[in-house]
Biopython code that builds the backbone (N, CA, C, O; Angstrom):
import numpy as np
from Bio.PDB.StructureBuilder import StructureBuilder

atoms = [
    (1, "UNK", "N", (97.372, 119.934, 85.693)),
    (1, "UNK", "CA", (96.861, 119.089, 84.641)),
    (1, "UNK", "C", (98.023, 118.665, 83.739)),
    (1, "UNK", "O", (98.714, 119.587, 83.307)),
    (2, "UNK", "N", (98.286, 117.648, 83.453)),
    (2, "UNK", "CA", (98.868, 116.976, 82.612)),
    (2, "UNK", "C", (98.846, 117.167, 81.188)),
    (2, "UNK", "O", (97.793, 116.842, 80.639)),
    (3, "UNK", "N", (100.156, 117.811, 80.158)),
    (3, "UNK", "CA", (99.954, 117.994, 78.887)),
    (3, "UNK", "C", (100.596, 116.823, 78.177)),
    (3, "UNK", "O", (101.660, 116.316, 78.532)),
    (4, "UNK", "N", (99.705, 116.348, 76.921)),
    (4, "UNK", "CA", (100.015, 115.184, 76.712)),
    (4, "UNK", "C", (100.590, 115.612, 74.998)),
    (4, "UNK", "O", (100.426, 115.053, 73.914)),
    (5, "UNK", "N", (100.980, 116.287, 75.225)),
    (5, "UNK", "CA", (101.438, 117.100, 73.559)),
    (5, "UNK", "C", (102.512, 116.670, 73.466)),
    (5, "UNK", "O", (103.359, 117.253, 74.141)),
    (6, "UNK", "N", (103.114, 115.131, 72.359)),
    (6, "UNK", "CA", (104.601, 115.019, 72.450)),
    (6, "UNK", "C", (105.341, 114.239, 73.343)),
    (6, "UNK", "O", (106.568, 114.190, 73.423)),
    (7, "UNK", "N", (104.235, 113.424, 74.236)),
    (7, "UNK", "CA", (104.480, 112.832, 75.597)),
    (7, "UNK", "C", (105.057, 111.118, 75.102)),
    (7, "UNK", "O", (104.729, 110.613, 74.028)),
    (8, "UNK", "N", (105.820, 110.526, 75.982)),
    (8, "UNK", "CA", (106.175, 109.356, 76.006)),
    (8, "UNK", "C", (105.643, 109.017, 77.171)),
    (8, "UNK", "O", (106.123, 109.331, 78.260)),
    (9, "UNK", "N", (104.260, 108.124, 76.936)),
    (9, "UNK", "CA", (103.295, 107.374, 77.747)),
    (9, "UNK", "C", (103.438, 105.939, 78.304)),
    (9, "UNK", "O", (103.222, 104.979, 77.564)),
    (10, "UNK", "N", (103.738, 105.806, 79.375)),
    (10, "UNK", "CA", (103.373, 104.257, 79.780)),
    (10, "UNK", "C", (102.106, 103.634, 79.884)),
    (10, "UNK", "O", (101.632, 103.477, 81.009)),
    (11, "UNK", "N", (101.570, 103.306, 79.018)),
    (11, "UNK", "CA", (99.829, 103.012, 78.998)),
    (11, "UNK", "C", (99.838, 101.806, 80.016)),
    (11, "UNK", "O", (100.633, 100.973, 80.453)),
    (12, "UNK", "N", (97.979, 102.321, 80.207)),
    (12, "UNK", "CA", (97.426, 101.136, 81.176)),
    (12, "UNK", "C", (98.225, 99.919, 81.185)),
    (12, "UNK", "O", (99.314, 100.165, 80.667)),
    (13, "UNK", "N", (98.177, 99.287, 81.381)),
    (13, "UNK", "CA", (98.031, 97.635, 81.477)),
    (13, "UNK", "C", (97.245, 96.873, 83.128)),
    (13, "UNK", "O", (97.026, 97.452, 84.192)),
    (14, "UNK", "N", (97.077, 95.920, 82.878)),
    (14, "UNK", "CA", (96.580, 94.894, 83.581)),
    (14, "UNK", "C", (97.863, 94.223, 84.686)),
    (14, "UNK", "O", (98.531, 93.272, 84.277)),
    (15, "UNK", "N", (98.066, 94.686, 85.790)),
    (15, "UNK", "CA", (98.577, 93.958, 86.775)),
    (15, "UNK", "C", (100.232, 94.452, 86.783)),
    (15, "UNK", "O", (101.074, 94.155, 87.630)),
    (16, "UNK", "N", (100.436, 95.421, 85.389)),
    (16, "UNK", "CA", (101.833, 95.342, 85.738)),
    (16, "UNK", "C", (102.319, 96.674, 85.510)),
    (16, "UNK", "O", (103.333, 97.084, 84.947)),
    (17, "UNK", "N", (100.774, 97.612, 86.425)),
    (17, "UNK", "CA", (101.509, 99.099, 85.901)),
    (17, "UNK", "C", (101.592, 99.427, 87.574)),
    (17, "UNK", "O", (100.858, 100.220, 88.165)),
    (18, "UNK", "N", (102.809, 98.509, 88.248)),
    (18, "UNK", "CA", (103.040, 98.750, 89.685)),
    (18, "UNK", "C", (104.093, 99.944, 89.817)),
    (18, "UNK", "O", (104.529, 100.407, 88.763)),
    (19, "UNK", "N", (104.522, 100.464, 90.993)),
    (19, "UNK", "CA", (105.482, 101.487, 91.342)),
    (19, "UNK", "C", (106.769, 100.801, 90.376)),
    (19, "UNK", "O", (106.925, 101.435, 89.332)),
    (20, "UNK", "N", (107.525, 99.857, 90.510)),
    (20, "UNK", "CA", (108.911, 99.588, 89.981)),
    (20, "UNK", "C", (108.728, 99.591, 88.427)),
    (20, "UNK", "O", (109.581, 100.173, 87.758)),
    (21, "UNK", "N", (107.645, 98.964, 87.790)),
    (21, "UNK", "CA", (107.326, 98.713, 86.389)),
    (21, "UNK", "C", (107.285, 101.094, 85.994)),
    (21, "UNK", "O", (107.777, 101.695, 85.038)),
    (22, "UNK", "N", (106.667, 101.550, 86.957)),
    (22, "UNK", "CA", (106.579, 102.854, 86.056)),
    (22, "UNK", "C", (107.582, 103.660, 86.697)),
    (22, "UNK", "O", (107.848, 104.726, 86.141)),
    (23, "UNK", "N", (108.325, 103.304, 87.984)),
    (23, "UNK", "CA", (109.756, 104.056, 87.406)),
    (23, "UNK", "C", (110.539, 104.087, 86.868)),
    (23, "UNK", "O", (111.167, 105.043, 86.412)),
    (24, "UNK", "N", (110.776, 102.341, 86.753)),
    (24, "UNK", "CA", (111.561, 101.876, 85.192)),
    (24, "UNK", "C", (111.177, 102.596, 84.039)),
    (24, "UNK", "O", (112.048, 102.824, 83.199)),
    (25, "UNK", "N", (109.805, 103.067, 83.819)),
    (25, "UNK", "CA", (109.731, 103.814, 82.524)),
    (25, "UNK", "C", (110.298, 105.155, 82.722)),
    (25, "UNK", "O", (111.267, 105.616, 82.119)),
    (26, "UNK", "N", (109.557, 105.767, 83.676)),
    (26, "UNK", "CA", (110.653, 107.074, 83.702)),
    (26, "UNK", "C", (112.040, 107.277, 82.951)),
    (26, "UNK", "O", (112.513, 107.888, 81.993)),
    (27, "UNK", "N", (112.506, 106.158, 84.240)),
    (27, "UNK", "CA", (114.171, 106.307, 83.992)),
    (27, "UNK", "C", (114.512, 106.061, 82.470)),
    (27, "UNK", "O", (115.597, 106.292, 81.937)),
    (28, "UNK", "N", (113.262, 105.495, 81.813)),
    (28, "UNK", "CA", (113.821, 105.240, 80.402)),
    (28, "UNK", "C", (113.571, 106.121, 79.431)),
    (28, "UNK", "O", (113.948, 106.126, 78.260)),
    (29, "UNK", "N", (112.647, 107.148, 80.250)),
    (29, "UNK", "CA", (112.455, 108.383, 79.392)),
    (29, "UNK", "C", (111.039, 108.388, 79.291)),
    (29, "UNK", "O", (110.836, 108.889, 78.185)),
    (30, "UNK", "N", (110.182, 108.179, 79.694)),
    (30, "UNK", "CA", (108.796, 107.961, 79.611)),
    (30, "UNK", "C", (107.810, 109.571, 80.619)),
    (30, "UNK", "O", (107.820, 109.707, 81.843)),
    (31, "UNK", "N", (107.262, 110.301, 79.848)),
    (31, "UNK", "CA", (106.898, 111.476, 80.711)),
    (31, "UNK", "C", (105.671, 111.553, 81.485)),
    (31, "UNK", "O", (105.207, 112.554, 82.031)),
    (32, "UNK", "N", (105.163, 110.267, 81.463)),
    (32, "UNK", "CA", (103.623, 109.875, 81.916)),
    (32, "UNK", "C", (103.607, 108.446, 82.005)),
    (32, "UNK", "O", (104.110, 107.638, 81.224)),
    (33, "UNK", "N", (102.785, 108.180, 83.354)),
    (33, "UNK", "CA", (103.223, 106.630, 83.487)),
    (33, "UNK", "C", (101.650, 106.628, 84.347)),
    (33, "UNK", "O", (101.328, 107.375, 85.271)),
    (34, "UNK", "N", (100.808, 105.509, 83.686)),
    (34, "UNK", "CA", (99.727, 104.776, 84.339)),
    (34, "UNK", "C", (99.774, 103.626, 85.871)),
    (34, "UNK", "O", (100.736, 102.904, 86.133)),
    (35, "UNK", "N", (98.862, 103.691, 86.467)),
    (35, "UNK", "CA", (98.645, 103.002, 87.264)),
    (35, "UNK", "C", (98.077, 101.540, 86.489)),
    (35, "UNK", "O", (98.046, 101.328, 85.277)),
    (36, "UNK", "N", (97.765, 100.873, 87.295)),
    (36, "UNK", "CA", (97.044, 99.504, 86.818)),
    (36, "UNK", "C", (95.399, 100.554, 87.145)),
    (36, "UNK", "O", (95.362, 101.744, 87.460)),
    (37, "UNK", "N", (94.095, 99.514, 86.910)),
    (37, "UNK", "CA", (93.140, 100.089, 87.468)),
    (37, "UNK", "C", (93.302, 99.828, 88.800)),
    (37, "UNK", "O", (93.768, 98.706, 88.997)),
    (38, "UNK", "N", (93.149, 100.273, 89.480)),
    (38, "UNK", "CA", (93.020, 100.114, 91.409)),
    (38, "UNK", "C", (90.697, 100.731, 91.423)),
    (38, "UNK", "O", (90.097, 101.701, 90.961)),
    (39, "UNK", "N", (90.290, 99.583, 92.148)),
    (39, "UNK", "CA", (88.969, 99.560, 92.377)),
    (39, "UNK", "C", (88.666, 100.809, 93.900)),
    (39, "UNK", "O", (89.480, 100.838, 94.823)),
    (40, "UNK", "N", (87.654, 101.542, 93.895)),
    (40, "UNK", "CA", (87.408, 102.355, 94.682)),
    (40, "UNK", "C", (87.621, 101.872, 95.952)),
    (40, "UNK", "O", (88.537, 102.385, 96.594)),
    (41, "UNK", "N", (86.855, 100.839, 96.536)),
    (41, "UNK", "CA", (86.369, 100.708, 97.747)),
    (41, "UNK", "C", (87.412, 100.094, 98.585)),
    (41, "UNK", "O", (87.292, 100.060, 99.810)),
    (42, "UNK", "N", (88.771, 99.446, 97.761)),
    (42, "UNK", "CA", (89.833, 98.795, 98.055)),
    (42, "UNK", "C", (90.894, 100.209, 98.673)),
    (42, "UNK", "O", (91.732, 100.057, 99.561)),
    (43, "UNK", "N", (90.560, 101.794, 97.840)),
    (43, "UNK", "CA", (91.123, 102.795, 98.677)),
    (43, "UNK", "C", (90.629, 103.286, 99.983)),
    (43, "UNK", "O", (91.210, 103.951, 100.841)),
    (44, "UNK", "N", (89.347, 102.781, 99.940)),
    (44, "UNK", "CA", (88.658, 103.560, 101.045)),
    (44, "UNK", "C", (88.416, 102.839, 102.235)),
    (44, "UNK", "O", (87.730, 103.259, 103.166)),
    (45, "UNK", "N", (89.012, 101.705, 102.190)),
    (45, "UNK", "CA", (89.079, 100.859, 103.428)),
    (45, "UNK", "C", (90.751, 100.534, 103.744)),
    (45, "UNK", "O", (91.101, 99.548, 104.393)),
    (46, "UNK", "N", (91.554, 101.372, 103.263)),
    (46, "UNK", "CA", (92.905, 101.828, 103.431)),
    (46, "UNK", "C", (93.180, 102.914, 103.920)),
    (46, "UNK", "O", (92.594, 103.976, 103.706)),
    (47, "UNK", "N", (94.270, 102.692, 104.748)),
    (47, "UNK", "CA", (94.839, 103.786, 105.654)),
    (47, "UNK", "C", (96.700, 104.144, 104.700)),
    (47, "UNK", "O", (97.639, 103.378, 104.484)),
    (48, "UNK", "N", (96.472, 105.849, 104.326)),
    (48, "UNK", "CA", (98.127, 106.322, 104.078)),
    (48, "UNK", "C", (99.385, 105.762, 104.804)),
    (48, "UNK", "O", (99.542, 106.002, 106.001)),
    (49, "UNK", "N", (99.889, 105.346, 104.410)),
    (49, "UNK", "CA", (101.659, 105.376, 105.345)),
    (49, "UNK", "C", (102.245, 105.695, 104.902)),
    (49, "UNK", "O", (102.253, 105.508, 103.685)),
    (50, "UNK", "N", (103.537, 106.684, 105.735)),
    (50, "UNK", "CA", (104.607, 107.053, 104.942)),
    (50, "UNK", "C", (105.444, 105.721, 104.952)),
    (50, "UNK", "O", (105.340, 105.012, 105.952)),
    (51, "UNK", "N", (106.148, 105.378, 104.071)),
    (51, "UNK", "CA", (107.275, 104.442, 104.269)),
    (51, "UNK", "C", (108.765, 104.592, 104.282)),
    (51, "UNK", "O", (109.290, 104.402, 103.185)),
    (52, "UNK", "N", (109.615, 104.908, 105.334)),
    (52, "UNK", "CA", (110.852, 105.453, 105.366)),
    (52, "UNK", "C", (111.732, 104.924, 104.949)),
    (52, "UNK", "O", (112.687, 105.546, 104.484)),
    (53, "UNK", "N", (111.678, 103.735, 104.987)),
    (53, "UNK", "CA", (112.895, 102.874, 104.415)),
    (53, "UNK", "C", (112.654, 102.725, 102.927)),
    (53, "UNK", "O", (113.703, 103.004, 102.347)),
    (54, "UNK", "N", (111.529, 102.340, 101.930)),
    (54, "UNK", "CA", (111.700, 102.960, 100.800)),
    (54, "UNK", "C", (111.189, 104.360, 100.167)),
    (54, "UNK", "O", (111.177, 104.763, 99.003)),
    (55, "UNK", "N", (110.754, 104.972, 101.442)),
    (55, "UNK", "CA", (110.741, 106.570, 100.861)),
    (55, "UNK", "C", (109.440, 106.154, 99.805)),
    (55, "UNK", "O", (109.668, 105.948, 98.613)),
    (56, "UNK", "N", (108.637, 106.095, 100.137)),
    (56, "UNK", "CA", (107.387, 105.768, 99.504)),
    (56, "UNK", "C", (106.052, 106.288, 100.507)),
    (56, "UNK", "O", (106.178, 106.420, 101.725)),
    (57, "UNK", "N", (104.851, 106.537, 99.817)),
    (57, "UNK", "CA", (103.419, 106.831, 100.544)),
    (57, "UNK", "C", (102.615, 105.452, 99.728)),
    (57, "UNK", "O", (102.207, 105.408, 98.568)),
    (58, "UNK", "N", (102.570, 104.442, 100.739)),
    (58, "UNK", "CA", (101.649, 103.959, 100.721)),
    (58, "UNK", "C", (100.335, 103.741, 101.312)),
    (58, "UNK", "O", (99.988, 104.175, 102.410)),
    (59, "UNK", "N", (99.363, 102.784, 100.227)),
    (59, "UNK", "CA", (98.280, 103.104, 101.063)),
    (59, "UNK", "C", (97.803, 101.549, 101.343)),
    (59, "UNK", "O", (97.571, 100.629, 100.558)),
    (60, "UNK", "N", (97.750, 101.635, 102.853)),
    (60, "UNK", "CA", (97.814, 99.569, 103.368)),
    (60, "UNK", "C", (96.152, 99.517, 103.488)),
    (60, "UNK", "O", (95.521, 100.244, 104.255)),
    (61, "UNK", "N", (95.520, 98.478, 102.547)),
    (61, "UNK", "CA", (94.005, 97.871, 103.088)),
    (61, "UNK", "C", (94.382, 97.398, 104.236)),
    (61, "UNK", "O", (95.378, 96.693, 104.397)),
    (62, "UNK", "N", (93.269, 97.918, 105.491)),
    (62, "UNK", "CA", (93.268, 97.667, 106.891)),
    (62, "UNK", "C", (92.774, 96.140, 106.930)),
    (62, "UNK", "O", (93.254, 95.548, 107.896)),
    (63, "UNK", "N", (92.052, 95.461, 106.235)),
    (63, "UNK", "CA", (91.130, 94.389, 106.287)),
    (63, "UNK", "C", (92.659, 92.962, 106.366)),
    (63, "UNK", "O", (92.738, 92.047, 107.186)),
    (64, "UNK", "N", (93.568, 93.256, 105.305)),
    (64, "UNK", "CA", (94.467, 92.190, 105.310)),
    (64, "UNK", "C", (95.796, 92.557, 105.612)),
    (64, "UNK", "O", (96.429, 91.695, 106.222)),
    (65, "UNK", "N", (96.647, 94.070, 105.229)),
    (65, "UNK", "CA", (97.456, 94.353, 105.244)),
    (65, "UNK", "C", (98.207, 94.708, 103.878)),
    (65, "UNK", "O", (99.285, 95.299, 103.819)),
    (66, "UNK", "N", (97.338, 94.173, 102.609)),
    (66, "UNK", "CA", (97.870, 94.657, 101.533)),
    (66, "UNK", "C", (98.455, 96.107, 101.236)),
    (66, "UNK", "O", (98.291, 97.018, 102.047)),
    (67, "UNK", "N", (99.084, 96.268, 100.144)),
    (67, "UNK", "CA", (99.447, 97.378, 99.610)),
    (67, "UNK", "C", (98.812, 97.457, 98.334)),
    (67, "UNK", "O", (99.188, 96.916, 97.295)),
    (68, "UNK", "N", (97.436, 98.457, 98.578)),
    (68, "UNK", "CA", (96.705, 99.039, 97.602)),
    (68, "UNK", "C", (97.199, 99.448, 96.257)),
    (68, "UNK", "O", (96.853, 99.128, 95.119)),
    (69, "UNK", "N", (98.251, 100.377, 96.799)),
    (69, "UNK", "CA", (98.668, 101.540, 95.959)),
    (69, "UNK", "C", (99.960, 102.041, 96.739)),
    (69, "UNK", "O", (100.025, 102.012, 97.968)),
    (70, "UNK", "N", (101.156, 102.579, 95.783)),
    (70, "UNK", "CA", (102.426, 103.032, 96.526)),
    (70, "UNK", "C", (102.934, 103.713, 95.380)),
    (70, "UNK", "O", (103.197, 103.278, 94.259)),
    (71, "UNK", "N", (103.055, 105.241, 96.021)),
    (71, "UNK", "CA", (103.879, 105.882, 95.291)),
    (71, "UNK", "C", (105.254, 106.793, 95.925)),
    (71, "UNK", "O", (105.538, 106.949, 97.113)),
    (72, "UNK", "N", (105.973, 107.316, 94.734)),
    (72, "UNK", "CA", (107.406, 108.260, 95.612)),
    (72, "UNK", "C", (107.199, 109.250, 94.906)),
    (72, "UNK", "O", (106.285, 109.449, 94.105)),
    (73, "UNK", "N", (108.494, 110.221, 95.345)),
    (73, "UNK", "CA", (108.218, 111.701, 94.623)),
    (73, "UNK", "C", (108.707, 111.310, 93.372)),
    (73, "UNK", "O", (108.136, 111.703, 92.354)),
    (74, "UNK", "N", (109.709, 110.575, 93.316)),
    (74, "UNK", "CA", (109.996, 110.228, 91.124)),
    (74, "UNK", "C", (108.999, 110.282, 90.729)),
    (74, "UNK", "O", (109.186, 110.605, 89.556)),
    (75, "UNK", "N", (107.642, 110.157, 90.928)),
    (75, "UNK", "CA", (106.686, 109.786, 89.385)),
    (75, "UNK", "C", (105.375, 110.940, 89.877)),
    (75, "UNK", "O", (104.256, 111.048, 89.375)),
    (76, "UNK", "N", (106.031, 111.784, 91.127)),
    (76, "UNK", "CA", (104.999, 113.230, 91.620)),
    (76, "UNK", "C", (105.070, 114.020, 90.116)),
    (76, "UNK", "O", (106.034, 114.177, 89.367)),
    (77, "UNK", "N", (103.614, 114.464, 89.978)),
    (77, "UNK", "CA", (103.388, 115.374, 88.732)),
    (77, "UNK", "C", (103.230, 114.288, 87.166)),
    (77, "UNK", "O", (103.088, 114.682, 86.009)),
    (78, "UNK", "N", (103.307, 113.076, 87.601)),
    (78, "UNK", "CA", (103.675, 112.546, 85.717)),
    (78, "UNK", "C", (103.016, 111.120, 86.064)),
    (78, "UNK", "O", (103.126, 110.152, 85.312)),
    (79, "UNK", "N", (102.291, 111.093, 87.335)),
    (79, "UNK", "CA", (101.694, 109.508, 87.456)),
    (79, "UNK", "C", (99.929, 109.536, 87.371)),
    (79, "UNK", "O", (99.251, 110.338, 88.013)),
    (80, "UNK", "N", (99.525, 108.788, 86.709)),
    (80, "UNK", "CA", (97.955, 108.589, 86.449)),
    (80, "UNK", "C", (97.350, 107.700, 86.876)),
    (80, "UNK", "O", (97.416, 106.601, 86.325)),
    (81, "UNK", "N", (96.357, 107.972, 88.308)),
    (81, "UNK", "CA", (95.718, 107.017, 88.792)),
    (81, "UNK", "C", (94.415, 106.614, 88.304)),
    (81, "UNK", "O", (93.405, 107.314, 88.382)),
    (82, "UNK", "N", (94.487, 105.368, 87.757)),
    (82, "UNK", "CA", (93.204, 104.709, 87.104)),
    (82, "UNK", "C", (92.010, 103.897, 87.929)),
    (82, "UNK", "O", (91.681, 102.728, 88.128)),
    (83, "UNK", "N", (91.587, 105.164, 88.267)),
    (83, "UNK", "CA", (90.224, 104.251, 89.430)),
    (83, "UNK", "C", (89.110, 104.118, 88.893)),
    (83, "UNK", "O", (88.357, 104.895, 88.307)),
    (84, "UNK", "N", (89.054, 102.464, 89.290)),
    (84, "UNK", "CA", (87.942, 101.849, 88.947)),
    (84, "UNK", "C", (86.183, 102.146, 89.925)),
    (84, "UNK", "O", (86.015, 101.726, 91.070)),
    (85, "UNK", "N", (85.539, 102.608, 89.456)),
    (85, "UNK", "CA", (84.441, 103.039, 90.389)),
    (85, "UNK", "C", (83.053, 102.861, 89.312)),
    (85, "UNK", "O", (83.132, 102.732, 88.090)),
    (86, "UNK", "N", (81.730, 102.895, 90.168)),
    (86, "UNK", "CA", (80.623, 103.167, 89.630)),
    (86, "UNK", "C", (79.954, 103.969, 90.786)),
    (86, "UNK", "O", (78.730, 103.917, 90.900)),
    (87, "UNK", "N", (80.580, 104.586, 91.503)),
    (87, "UNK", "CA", (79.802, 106.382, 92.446)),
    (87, "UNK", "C", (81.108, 107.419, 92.462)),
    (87, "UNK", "O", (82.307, 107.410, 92.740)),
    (88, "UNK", "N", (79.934, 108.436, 91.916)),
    (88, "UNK", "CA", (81.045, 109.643, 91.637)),
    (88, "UNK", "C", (81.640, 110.153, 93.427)),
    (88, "UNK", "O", (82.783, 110.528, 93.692)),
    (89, "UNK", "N", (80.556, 110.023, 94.355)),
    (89, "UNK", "CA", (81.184, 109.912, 95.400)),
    (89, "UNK", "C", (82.012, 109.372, 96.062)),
    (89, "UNK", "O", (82.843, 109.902, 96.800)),
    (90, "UNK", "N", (81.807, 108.037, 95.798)),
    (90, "UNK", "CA", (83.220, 107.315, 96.136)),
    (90, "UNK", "C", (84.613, 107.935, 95.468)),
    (90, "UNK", "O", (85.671, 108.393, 95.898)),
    (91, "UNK", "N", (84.080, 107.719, 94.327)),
    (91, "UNK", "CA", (85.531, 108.274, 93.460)),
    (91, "UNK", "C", (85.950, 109.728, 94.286)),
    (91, "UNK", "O", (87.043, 109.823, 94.845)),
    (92, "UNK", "N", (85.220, 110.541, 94.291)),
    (92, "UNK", "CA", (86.157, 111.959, 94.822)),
    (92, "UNK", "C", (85.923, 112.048, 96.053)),
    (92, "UNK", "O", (85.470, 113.140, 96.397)),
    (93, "UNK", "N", (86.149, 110.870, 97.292)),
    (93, "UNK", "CA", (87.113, 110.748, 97.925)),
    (93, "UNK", "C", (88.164, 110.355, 98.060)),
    (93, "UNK", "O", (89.126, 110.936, 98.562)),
    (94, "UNK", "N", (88.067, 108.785, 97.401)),
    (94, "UNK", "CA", (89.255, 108.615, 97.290)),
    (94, "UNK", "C", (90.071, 109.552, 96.603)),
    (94, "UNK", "O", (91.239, 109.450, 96.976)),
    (95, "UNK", "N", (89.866, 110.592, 95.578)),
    (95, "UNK", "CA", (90.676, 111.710, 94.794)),
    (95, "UNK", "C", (91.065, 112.488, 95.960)),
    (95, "UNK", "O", (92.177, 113.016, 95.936)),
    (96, "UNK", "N", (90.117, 112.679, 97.251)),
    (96, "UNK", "CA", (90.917, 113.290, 98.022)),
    (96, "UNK", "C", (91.732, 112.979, 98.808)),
    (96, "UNK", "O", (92.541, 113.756, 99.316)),
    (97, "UNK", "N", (91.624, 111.580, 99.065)),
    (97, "UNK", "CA", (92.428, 110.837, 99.770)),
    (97, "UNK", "C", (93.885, 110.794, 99.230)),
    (97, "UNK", "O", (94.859, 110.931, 99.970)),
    (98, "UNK", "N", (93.963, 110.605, 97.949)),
    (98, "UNK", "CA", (95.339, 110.703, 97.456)),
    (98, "UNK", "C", (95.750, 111.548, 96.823)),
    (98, "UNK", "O", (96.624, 111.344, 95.981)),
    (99, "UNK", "N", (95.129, 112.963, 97.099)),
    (99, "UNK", "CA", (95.523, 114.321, 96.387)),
    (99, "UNK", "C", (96.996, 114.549, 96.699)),
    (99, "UNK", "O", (97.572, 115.546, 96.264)),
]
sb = StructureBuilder()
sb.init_structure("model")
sb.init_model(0)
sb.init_chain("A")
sb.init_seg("    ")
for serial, (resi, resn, name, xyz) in enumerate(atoms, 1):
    if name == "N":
        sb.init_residue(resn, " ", resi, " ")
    sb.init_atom(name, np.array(xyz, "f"), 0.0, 1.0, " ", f" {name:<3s}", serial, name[0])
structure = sb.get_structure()
């Protein structure tokens, strides 16, 4: 669990809380960094990949090829995924999906 006592937060935003936007905060000193909202059903019709060449786990929607969601170990332990849902079931799979 995440202690937020004293923390330098990258809050939500809309469209621009991607992987490069919240390691840039890191690196700038930031101890908690938000996702954008990402919608449930957009994880659950996505398949994990590791990605070797940027050393990233992403997760590709099968339907077009997008990139859902992508994270690295820089922001493991200090990144907050903001999922958008209305079923608690949906939601805690996808929680398990990207545990």
């Amino acid at each position: 669990m995440l202690n937020y006592d004293n923390k330098i937060i990258l809050a939500p935003m809309v469209r621009i809380g991607t992987l490069p936007t919240r390691i840039l905060a890191l690196r700038y000193g930031a101890d908690i960094v938000y996702t954008e909202e990402l919608i449930d059903w957009k994880f659950l019709r996505s398949k994990r990949r590791i990605n070797d060449i940027l050393k990233t786990v992403d997760f590709v929607d099968q339907t077009d090829g997008t990139i859902v969601f992508r994270t690295c170990h820089e922001e493991k332990d200090k990144v907050v995924l903001q999922l958008g849902t209305c079923d608690a079931d949906r939601a805690l799979k996808v929680a398990k999906l990207v545990k």
